[in-house]
N, C-alpha and C positions, 0 to 999 in steps of 0.2 A: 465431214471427215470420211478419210474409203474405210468402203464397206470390205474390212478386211476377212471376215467369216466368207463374203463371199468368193477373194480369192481362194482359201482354202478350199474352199467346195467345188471351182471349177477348175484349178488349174493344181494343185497338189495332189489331192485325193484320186482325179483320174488318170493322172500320169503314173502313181503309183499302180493303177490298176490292171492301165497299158503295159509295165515296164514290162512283164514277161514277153510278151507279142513283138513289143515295137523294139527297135534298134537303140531304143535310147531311154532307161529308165530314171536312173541319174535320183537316186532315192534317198543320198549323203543330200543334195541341195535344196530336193524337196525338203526335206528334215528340216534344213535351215531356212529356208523360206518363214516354213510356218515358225521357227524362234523368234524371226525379225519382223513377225508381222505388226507387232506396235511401234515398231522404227522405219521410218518412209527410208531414208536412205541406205541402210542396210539392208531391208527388203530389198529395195532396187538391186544395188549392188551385187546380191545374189539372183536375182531376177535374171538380170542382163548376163550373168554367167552361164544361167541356164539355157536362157535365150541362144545367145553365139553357141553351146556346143548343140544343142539341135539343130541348130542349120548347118550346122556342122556333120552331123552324122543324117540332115535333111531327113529328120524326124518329123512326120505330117504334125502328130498331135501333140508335141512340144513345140513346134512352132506357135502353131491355135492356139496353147494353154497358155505358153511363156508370151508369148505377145499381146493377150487378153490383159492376163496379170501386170505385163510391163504397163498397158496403153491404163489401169485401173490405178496405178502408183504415180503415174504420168499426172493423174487427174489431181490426185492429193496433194502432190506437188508443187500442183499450181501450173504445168507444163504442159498448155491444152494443145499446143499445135502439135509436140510430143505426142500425144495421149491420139491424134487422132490419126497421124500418119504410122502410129501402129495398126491400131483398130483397122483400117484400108487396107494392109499388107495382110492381115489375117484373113478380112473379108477375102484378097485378094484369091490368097490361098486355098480359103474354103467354097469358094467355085470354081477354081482349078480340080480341086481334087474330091469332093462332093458336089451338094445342088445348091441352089439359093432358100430351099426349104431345111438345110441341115440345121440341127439347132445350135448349133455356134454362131450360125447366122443371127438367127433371133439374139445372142448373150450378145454379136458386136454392134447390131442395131441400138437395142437397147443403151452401151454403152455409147453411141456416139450421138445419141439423145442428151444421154448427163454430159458430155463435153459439150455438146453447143447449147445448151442452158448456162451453163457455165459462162460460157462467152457471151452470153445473152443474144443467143443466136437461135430467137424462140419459135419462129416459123421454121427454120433444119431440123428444129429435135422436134418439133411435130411431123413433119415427113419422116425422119427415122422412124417414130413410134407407130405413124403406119406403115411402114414396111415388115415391121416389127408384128403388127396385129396379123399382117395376111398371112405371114408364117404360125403362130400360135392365137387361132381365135377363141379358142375354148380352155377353160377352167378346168386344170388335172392336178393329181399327187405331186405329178414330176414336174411341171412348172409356176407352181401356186406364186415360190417366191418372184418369181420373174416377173409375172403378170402383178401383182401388187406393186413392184418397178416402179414397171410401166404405166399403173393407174395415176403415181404419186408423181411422176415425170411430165405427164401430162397436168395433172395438176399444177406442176410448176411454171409449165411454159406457160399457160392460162392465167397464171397469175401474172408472170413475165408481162406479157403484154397487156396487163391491168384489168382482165375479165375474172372479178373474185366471185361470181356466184358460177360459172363454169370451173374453176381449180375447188371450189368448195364438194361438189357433184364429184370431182374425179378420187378425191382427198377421201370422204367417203364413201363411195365404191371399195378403195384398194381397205379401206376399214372394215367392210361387210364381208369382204372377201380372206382377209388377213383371222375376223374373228369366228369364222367359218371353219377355220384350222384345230380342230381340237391333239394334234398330237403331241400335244405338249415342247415341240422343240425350242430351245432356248433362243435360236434366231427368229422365230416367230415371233418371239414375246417382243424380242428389242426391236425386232422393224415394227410389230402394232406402236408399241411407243413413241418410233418416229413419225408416225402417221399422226399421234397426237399435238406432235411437237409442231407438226407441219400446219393444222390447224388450228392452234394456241396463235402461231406466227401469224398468222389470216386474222381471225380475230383481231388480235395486236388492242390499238388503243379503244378501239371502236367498242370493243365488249371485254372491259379489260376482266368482269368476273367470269365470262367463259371460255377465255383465253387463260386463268388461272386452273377451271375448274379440270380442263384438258390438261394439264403440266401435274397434277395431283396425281389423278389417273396414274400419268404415265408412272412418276414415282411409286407408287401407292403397287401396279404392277410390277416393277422392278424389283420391289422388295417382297413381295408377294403378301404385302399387308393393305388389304382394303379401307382398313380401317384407319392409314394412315392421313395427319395432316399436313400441310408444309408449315416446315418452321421445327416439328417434331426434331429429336436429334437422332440423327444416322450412324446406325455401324457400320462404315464401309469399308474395304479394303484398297487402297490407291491403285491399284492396278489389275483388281480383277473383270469376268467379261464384261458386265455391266456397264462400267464406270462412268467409259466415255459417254453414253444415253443418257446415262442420273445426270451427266457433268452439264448434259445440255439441257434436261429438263430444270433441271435448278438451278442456270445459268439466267434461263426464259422465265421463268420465274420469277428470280432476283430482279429484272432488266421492266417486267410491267410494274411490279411492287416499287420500285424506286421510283416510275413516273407519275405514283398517287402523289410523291412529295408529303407525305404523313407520318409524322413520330412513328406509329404503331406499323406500319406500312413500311418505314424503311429498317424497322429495328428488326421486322422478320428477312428482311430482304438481305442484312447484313451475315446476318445467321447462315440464311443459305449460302451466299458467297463464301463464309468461313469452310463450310459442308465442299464446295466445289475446289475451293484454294488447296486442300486439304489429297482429293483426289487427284489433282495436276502435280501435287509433290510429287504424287509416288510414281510418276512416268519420269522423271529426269535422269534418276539414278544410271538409268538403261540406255541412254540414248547419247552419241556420238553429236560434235559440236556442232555439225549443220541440219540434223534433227531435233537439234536446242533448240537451232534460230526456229526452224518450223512450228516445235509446239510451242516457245514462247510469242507467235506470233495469236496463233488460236488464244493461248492464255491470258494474253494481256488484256481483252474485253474483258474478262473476270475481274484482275487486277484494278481495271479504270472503272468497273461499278462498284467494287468494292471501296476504291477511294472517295468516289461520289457521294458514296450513300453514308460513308462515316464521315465526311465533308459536311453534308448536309445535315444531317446528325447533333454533331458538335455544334453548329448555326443555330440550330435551335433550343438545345438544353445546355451547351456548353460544357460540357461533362470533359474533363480529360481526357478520358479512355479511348474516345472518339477522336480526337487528335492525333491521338499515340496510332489507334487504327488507319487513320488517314496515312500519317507518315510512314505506319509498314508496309503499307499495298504500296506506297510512291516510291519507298527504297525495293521493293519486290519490285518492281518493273524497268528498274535499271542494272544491267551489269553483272547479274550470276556469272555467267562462265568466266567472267574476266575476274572475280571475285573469288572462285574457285584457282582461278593460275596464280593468284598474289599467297592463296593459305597452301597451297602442295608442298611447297619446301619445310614450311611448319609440319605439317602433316606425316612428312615422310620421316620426320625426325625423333616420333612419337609417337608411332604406330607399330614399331619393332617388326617390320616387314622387310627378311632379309635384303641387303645390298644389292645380292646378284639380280633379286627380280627388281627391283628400281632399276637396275643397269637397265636391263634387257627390257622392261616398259618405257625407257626413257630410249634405249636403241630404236624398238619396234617404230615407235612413232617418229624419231627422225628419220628415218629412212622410208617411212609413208608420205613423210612431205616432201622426202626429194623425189620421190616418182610422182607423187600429186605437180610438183611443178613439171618436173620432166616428159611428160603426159599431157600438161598444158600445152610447154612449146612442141611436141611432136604432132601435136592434134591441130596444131597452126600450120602446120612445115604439111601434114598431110602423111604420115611416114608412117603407114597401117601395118607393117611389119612389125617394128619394132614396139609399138603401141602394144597388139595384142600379148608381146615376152612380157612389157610390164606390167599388163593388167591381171597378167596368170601371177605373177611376184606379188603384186598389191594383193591379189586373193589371199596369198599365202599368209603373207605378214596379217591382213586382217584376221584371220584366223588364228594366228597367234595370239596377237591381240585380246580377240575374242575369249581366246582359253584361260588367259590368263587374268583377265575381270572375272572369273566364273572362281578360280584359284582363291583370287583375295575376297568373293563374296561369302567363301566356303569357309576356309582356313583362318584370314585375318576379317571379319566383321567390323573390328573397329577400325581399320584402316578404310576400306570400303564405306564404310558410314560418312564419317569423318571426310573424306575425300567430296563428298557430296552434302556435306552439311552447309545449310542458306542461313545459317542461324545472323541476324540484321540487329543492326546498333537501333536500339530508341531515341527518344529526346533526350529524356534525363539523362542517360549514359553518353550520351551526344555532346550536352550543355558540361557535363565536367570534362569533355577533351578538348575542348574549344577554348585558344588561348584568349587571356583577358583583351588584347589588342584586335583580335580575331572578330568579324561582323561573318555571317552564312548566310545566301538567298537559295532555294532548293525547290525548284520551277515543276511542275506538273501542266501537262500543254495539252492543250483537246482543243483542235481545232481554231476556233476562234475566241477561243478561253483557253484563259490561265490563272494557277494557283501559284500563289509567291507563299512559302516559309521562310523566316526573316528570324534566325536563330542567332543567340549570340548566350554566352555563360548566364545571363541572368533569365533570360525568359526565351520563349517560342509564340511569335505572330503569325497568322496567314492570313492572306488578303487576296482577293478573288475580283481578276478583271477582264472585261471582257472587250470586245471591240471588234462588229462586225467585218471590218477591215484591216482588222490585222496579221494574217497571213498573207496577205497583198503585198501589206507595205513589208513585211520583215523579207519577203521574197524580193523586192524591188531593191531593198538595204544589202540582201546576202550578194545580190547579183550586179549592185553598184560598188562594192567595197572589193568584189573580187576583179572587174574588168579596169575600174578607177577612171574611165572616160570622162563622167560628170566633173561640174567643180565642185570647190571643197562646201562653197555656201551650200548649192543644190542637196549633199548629200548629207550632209549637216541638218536640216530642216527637217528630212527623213527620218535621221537618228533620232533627233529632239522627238519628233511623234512617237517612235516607237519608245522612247524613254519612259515617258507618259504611261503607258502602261506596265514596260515591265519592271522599271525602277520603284518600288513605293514610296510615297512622301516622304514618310518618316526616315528613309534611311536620309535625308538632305540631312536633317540633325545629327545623324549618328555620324555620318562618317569622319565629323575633326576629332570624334575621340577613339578613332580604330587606325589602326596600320594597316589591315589587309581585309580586303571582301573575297569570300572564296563564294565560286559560283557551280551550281550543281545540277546543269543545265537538264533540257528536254528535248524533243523533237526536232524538230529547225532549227533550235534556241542554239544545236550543239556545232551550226554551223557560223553564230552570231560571237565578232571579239567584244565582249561588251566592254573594254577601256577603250572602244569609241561612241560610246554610245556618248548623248551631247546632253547636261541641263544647265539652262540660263547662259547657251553660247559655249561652254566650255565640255570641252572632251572629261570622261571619268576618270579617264588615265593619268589628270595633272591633279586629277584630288586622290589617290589612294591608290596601295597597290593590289592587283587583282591575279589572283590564281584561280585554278578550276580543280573538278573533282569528277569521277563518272559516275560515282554515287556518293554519300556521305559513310556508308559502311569499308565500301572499298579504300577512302581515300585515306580515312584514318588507319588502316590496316597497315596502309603505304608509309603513311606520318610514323606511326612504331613501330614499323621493320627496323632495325637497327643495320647499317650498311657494314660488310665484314672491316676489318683493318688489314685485312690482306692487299694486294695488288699496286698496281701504278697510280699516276694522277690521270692526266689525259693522253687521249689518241685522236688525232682528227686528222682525216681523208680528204680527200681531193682528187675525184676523178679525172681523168683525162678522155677524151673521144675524139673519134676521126676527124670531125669537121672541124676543123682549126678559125680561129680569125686573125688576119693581121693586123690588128689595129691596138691601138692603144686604152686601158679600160677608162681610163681615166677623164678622155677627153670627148671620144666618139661616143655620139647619143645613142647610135643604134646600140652599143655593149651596154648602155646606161638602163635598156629596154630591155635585154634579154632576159627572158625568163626562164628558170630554174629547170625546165619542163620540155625535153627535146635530145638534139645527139649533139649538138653543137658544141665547142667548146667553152668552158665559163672561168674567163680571165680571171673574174673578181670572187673565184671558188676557189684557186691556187691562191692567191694573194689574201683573202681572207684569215685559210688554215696558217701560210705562214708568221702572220702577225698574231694570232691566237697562240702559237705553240710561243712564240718571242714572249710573249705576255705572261704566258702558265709554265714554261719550262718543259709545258709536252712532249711527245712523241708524233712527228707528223709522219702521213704517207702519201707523198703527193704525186700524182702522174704516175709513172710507169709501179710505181710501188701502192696506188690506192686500189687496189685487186681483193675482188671479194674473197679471193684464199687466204689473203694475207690478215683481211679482216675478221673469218671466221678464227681462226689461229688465234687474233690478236686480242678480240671483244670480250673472253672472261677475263683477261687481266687487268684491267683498266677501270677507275671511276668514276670518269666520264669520257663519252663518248661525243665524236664530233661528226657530222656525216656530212660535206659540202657537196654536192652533186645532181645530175638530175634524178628524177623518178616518170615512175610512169603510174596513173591512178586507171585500174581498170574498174569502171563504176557497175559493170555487169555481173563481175567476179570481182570483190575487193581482195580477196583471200591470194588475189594474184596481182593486186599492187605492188610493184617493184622498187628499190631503190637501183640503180644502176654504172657498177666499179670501172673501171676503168681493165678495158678487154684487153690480153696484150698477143693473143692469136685465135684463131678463130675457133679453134674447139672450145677455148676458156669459155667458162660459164660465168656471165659478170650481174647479172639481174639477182637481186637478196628480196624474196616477196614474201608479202606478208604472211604464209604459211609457213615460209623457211624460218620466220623471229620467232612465230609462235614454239619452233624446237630447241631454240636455242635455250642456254642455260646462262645470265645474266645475275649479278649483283653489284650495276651499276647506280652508282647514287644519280646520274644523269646522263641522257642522252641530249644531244641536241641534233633537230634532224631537218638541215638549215637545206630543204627541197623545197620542189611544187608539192602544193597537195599531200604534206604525210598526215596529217589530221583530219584529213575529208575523205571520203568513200560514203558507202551506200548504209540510208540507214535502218536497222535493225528495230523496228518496236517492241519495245518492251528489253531490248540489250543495247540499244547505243549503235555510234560509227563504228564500223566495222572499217579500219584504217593500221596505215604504216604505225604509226603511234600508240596505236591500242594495241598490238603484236607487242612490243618493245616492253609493256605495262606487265603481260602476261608476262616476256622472259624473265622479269626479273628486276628491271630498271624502275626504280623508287619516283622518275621524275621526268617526265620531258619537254623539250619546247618545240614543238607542229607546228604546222602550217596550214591555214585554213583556205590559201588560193593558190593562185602560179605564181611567185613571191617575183621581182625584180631582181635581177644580182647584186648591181651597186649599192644599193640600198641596203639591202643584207650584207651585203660585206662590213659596210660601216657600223651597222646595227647590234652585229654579232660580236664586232670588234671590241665597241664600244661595251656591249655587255660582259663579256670577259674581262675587263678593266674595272668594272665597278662588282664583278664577282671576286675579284682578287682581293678587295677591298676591305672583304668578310660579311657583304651587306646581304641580304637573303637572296634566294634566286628571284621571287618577284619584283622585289623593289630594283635590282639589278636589271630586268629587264625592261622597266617603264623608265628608268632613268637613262637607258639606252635609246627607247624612244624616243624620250626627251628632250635629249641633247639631239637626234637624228630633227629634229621638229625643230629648236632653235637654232642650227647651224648649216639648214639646207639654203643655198642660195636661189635655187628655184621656183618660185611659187605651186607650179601644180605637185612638186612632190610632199607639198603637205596635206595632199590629199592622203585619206587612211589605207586606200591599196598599198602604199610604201612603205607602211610602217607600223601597221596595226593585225597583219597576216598572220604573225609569230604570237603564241600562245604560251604559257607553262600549265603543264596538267603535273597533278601530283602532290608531293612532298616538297614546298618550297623553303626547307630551310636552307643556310647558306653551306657551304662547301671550301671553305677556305683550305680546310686539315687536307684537299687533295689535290692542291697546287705543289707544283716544285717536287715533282713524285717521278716522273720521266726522266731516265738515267742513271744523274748519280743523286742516290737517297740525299734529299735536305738536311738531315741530322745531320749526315756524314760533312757536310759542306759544312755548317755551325762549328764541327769541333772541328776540322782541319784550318778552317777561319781561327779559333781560338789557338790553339797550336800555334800556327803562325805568329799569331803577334805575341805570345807568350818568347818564343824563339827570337823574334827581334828584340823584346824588352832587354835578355837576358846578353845578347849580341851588343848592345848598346852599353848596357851596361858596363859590362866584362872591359867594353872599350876604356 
C-alpha cells in the first residue's frame, strides 16, 4: 500500500514551505491533498490539479513535488507505466534545473526502484538503487528514512530473483538501521514494523514459528504493548495512523496460522481476521466508488481467509457458528456498493435529511457523470481545450460534493451511518425468505476450488470441490458458448464436465420438488448461464427454472422492494444507425448472423420492439424516435423497460460501456454508459437489455461485473434480463418475443424466459442454432416475480378500457331491448 506519510513529507510540507519564495504556493490543495491521503483517487485527483497549475505558473518545486507524489499514487494504483513516466519527467526536470546529486534525485531513484519491483523488473530497481547509493552513501538525520527504502528495496529485488539469504542481509541492515532511530517518530515505528512484516513474508512456511514470532513484534510495537500476544483482543480504531500496518501484521498472521490446518491454530487465526475485517470497515465510509473497487480489492484476501479458516473450522467440529462465519465473509465479498444503491432510497426516506440537500447530492452527482462521460469522448477526439473547462467544473462539483459528506457526517449521523451500513442477511434469516418452491446454490471460487451452499427453507449444505482443471475447462465453456463455432455435441461434453463439479449430486433429487434454482454466482462462474449446463445429456434449462442474484443480501432486498403503483406498463426502443441493409431479415443468413454489437443496422431490433408492444399494449420508440433524450425523459415513467439495440462493452473502463440510441444529428449525444444509469433515478419492475454484452464487463474481486446491468440494479430496477455474449439478432428477436407471450400469461419472469428458450429450441429448423450461443446468452438477475399488473398500461389506462367495454354493452342490452 503507498507510503502515504511519505507523500506528506515530500511533497506537501515543502511546498508549503516554498510557497512564500516560489511563484506557486497553492496551500487550499496542499490542505486537501493531505485530507485525501487514505483515498487513492481523490488524492490523485487533487494531485493532478496541483500538478497542471505548476506547470502552469512553471513552478520548479511543484513540479518535483506534484509529479513525485502523482508518479507514488501511480504506484498504489496499480498504474506502473503511469508511476514511471512521471518519475522521468521529474528526473528530467531536476537535471535541467539542478545536478544529478540533488536530492530529489536520490527520492526519484529510489521510487523508480519500487515501480520496477513492482513490475518484476528486478535487475532495473537494482540499478536505480545504485544510482540511488552514489548519490546518498552515508547514514544521517535527514535521510535515515530513505536509506532504510532503499535497504528493504534491495531486499526485495533479491528476493525477486530468488536470492533469500542476500534479501534476508538487506531486510536486516534497514532493521539495524531503522532501530538506530531513537526519536520516537511515529513513521519510524510503522516502517520498523514493515521490516518485520517483510521478514515474517521470507520466513513464510519454512519457519512458520519465526515468521509468527516477527508479526507479534510488529503488533506488540504498534500498540506499544510488549507484552502483547496474537489472538489477545484489540482496541482499535478503523481508521486511525496505525491501522493499515496492524491490518497487515494480522493479516500475515492469520494467512501462516491457517496453513497449520489446526483447530487451535485456526480458531486464533479466525480471531484475528475478525480484528483485521473490523479495521477495513472503518475505510469505506470515506472513499468514493472507484477507491471501493481499490480497497475492496486489497480487502478481499482477508475476506477469502477468513472464509477458509471458518470453512475449515466447521469441517472439523461442525459447530454452526462457523457456517454462519463462512457465509458472512462469502456474502462480504460480493456486491457492497451495489448493495448500498438498492438501500439509498430507503435511507433517504428515514433519515429526515432535508429534500433540498437529496436534490442537490442527487444533482452534484449527475452532472459528475456527464462530464465523467464527456471527458471520456473528448479525451478520444483529443480536444485538450475543452477538456481542461471540464476538469476545472469536475474540481468544483467534487468539492461540492466533498462539503457536503462532511455536512451529513456533522449534522445528520444517522443518515451518514445508515447510508453506509453493510449490515448482511445470515442463514437462518435467509431460510425463512426462501420461498417453499425455491432451491439456493451460493458459490465461493478460489482458483481451482469451489465452495457450493445449497440452501433451501429447511436446511443449509456446503460442499467443497475441487479440480485441478477446472478453470481451463470453465474458460474453454465461457469462450465456446460465447463465439458458438463448436457443435452442440462438442460443447455439451464440456458442460457435462463442468457440471460434475459445480452441480452437487444431491441437487439431481431436489430439483422435481422445486420450481426455481436461484444461483449466487463467483468469479468466472458470473460469466457462466448455468441453464446450459448438461446432466445425463440434458440441458438444466428443461428441468427447472433458474434466476440469478449478486449476493443473497442484495437480492432479497430487491425480492421486498415493493414496485410503486405509479407509472406506465412498457416502453421499448429500437435504435436506428447509419448503416442500413437491404435485405430481408427473415431470409438472408448474413441478418440471421448479425450481432447486437457494431453500427450496423438491426432489422430484427425494429421488428422485435414492434411485436412486443402488439403483445403488451406498450409504448414503442422505434428509429428516428429511439433517442437517448427521448429515453432519459421517458425511463422514470414506465415498468418495464425494453432496450433493443447495439452496445459497446469497453472491458478497460466498464464504467464507460454504452448502450447506443439512435443519433439524429451529429451534436446528439446517443451513447447511455454505464456511469450515465448508475445517476439515473429508476423504479422499474424490469429492464430488459436485449444487447451485445450488457451483463459482462470487467470483473471486480470481491464486487462482481462491473456491467450495463449492474448500473440498471443500482438505479433502481428490481430485475433484468443481460447478456452474457454478442447475442445474434434473430434469435433474440424470437426469443424475446416469445418471452413476452408467456410473460402476459402471469407466469414469473424466470419460467417465462426458459419457456421462451424452449420453444426457440423445439421450433428452430436449423440444426446448428441449437447450439447454446443462440439461446442460452439471455440471463434474469433479480426479482423474478411475474408482472402481469404492468401489461396493458401504455396509453389508454386498462381499467378505463374494462368500464367503457361494460358501458357499451350495458348500452346495447338496453338499445335492444327498448326495441
Amino acid at each position: 500500500m503507498m507510503n502515504y506519510i511519505n507523500i506528506l513529507l515530500i511533497f506537501i510540507f515543502p511546498c508549503l514551505l516554498t510557497a512564500q519564495n516560489d511563484s506557486v504556493g497553492f496551500p487550499e490543495l496542499y490542505k486537501e491533498n493531505y485530507v485525501y491521503l487514505n483515498d487513492l483517487h481523490k488524492a490523485n485527483f487533487h494531485l493532478e490539479k496541483s500538478f497542471e497549475l505548476s506547470k502552469q505558473k512553471k513552478s520548479v518545486h511543484g513540479m518535483v513535488n506534484g509529479g513525485i507524489a502523482l508518479a507514488d499514487n501511480y504506484i498504489a494504483i496499480g498504474r506502473y507505466g503511469k508511476a514511471l513516466k512521471y518519475f522521468q519527467s521529474v528526473l528530467d526536470v531536476v537535471l535541467q534545473e539542478f545536478n544529478e546529486k540533488h536530492p530529489m534525485a536520490e527520492r526519484v531513484h529510489l521510487g523508480m526502484a519500487d515501480t520496477y519491483f513492482k513490475l518484476s523488473q528486478y535487475d532495473n530497481a537494482l540499478s536505480s538503487l545504485d544510482k540511488y547509493s552514489v548519490i546518498n552513501p552515508k547514514v544521517n538525520a535527514r535521510n535515515i528514512y530513505n536509506v532504510v527504502n532503499a535497504k528493504v528495496l534491495e531486499g526485495n529485488a533479491w528476493k525477486g530473483k530468488g536470492d533469500f539469504v542476500k534479501a534476508r542481509t538487506y531486510y536486516n541492515k534497514a532493521l539495524e538501521i531503522i532501530r538506530s532511530d531513537k526519536s520516537g517518530n511515529p513513521i519510524g515505528r510503522k516502517r520498523h514494523v514493515e521490516i518485520l512484516i517483510e521478514l515474517a513474508k521470507l520466513e513464510g512456511k519454512a519457519n512458520k514459528e519465526k515468521s509468527l514470532e516477527y508479526l507479534r513484534s510488529g503488533v506488540a510495537i504498534l500498540l506499544a504493548d510488549d507484552s502483547y500476544q496474537l489472538g489477545n483482543p484489540i482496541d482499535v480504531e478503523g481508521s486511525n495512523n496505525g491501522s493499515v500496518t496492524l491490518a497487515k501484521c494480522l493479516f500475515y498472521a492469520s494467512e501462516t496460522l491457517i496453513s497449520k490446518k489446526e483447530k487451535r491454530y485456526l480458531e486464533l487465526a479466525a480471531n484475528l481476521l475478525d480484528d483485521v475485517d473490523f479495521i477495513f470497515d472503518g475505510f469505506y465510509r470515506d472513499f468514493d466508488f472507484k477507491s471501493i473497487g481499490d480497497l475492496r480489492k486489497r480487502n478481499y484476501s482477508v475476506l477469502e481467509n477468513g472464509f477458509i479458516s471458518a470453512l475449515d473450522l466447521y469441517d472439523l467440529t461442525k459447530e454452526e457458528k462457523y457456517l454462519e462465519k463462512a457465509f458472512y465473509y462469502m456474502e462480504k465479498s460480493k456486491s457492497l456498493f451495489l448493495l448500498q444503491g438498492i438501500r439509498e432510497e430507503k435511507i433517504t426516506n428515514i433519515a429526515g435529511v432535508p429534500q433540498e440537500l437529496i436534490v442537490q447530492e442527487k444533482d452534484t452527482r449527475n452532472l459528475l457523470g456527464k462530464i465523467e462521460s464527456k471527458l471520456k469522448r473528448l479525451s478520444e477526439e483529443n480536444n485538450s481545450n475543452e477538456i481542461t473547462e471540464l476538469r476545472n467544473e469536475k474540481y468544483e462539483l467534487k468539492k461540492q460534493q466533498e462539503d457536503l459528506l462532511e455536512k451529513y457526517k456533522k449534522e445528520y449521523p444517522d443518515y451518514f451511518r445508515n447510508k453506509y451500513d453493510y449490515r448482511l442477511i445470515d442463514i437462518s434469516n435467509l431460510k425463512s425468505k426462501i420461498n417453499a418452491d425455491d432451491i439456493w446454490l451460493q458459490y465461493f471460487w478460489k482458483k481451482d476450488a469451489v465452495a457450493i451452499f445449497l440452501i433451501d427453507r429447511n436446511g443449509c449444505f456446503v460442499f467443497r470441490e475441487s479440480n485441478e482443471n477446472i478453470s481451463e475447462i470453465l474458460n474453454e465453456v465461457v469462450a465456446g458458448l460465447g463465439k458458438g463455432k463448436s457443435s452442440e455435441k462438442e460443447i455439451k461434453g464440456k458442460l457435462e464436465k463442468l457440471s460434475d463439479v459445480l452441480l452437487p449430486k444431491q441437487l439431481k433429487d431436489i430439483i422435481p420438488n422445486k420450481k426455481r434454482l436461484v444461483i449466487i454466482p463467483d468469479g468466472p462462474l458470473d460469466f457462466l448461464p448455468f441453464e446450459a449446463l448438461v446432466q445425463e445429456g440434458n440441458y438444466l434449462l428443461e428441468k427447472i427454472n433458474i434466476s440469478y442474484g449478486h449476493s443473497a443480501t442484495s437480492l432479497i432486498e430487491q425480492i421486498g422492494k415493493p414496485v410503486s403503483g405509479n407509472g406506465k406498463g412498457l416502453a421499448a426502443f429500437a435504435a436506428e444507425y447509419d448503416k442500413g441493409l437491404d435485405v430481408d431479415a427473415e431470409k438472408d443468413e448474413f441478418v440471421t448472423g448479425l450481432l447486437r454489437d457494431g453500427l450496423y443496422d438491426l432489422p430484427g431490433a425494429k421488428s422485435e420492439v414492434e411485436k412486443i408492444t402488439e403483445i403488451t399494449g406498450g409504448d414503442s420508440y422505434i428509429g428516428q424516435e429511439g433517442t437517448l433524450k427521448r429515453f432519459i425523459a421517458a425511463a422514470p415513467r414506465y415498468k418495464i423497460l425494453h432496450l433493443a439495440m447495439h452496445s459497446h462493452l469497453n472491458e478497460k473502463n466498464p464504467l464507460f460501456s454504452s448502450l447506443l440510441f439512435t443519433k439524429t444529428d451529429s451534436l446528439e449525444e446517443n451513447r447511455l454508459t454505464a456511469t450515465d444509469i448508475y445517476n439515473l433515478e429508476l423504479d422499474a419492475d424490469m429492464v430488459v437489455l436485449s444487447a451485445c454484452n450488457t451483463g459482462s464487463g470487467r470483473f471486480e474481486r470481491g464486487e462482481g461485473i462491473i456491467s450495463l446491468s449492474r448500473a440498471f440494479s443500482y438505479a433502481g430496477v428490481h430485475s433484468n434480463v443481460m447478456s452474457l455474449w454478442k447475442v445474434p439478432d434473430v434469435s433474440t428477436s424470437e426469443i424475446m418475443t416469445s418471452f413476452y407471450n408467456h410473460l402476459k400469461s402471469g407466469v414469473s419472469k424466470d419460467e417465462a424466459l426458459r419457456k421462451a428458450k424452449l420453444h426457440f429450441l423445439e421450433n428452430t429448423d436449423i440444426s446448428e442454432t441449437r447450439h447454446p450461443f443462440y439461446w442460452a446468452g439471455f440471463v434474469l438477475s433479480g426479482d423474478p416475480k411475474p408482472i402481469n399488473d404492468s401489461f396493458n398500461r401504455g396509453g389508454v389506462p386498462y381499467l378505463w378500457v374494462i368500464v367503457i367495454s361494460i358501458l357499451a354493452i350495458m348500452a346495447a342490452f338496453f338499445f335492444f331491448r327498448k326495441k
